[in-house]
N, C-alpha and C positions, 0 to 999 in steps of 0.2 A: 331729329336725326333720321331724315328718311333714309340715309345707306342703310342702317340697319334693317329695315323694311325691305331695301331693296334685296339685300343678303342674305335673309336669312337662310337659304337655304343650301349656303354655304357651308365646309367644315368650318366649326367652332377653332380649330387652328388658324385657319385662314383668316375668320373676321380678327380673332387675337390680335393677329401681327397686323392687319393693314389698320386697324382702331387702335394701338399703341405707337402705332406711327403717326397717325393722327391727331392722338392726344401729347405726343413729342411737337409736332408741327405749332399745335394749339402755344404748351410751354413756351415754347421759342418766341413765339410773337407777344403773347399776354402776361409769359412770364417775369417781371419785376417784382422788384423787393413793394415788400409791401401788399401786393396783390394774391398771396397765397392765398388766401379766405376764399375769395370769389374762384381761384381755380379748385383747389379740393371742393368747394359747392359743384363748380364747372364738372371735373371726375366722377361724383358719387351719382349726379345725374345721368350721365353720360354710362354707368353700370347699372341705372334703375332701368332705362330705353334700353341696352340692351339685352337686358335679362326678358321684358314685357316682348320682343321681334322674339328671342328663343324659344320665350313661353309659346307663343304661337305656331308653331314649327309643324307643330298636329294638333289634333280636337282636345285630346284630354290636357290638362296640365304636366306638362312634359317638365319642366323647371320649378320647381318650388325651390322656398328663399335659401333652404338648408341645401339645397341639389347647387345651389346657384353660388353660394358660396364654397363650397367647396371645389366647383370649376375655378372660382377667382383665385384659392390656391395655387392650382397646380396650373393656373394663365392669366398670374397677378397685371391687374392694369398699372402701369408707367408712373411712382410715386412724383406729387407735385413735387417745381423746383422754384426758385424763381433762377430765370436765365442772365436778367441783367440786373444792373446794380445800378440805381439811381442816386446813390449817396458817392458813387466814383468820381473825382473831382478830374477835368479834363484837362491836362497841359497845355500850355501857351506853346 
């Protein structure tokens, strides 16, 4: 994820909302039944990269795991869904 890279030095509201719009876009397209595994693998990824661009923000460790969870609190990323249903049988 180099946005995160590129971002970081963004407010932490800001990357929020444009990376859960992101990870809505991701749902939408990869989201079917069936495929939830690979997306929550896809999400927790997706909050390890950018917790590691936060960490970086300055010299010292500015993010530690307990600092970083409790951001995900109070700017939870976008719980996986699946968007389509591949068991939906299509009318004639």
């Amino acid at each position: 994820m180099l946005w995160c890279k590129d971002v970081r030095h963004v407010s932490v509201k800001e990357q929020h909302r444009t990376l859960s719009s992101k990870l809505l876009g991701h749902y939408g397209y990869y989201g079917i039944t069936g495929n939830s595994q690979a997306l929550a693998r896809f999400r927790h990824e997706v909050a390890f990269i950018w917790r590691k661009w936060l960490n970086r923000r300055s010299q010292r460790q500015s993010m530690p795991w307990w600092k970083f969870s409790a951001m995900l609190k109070r700017h939870p990323l976008p719980p996986v869904r699946a968007v389509h249903s591949v068991l939906r049988v299509a009318k004639p």
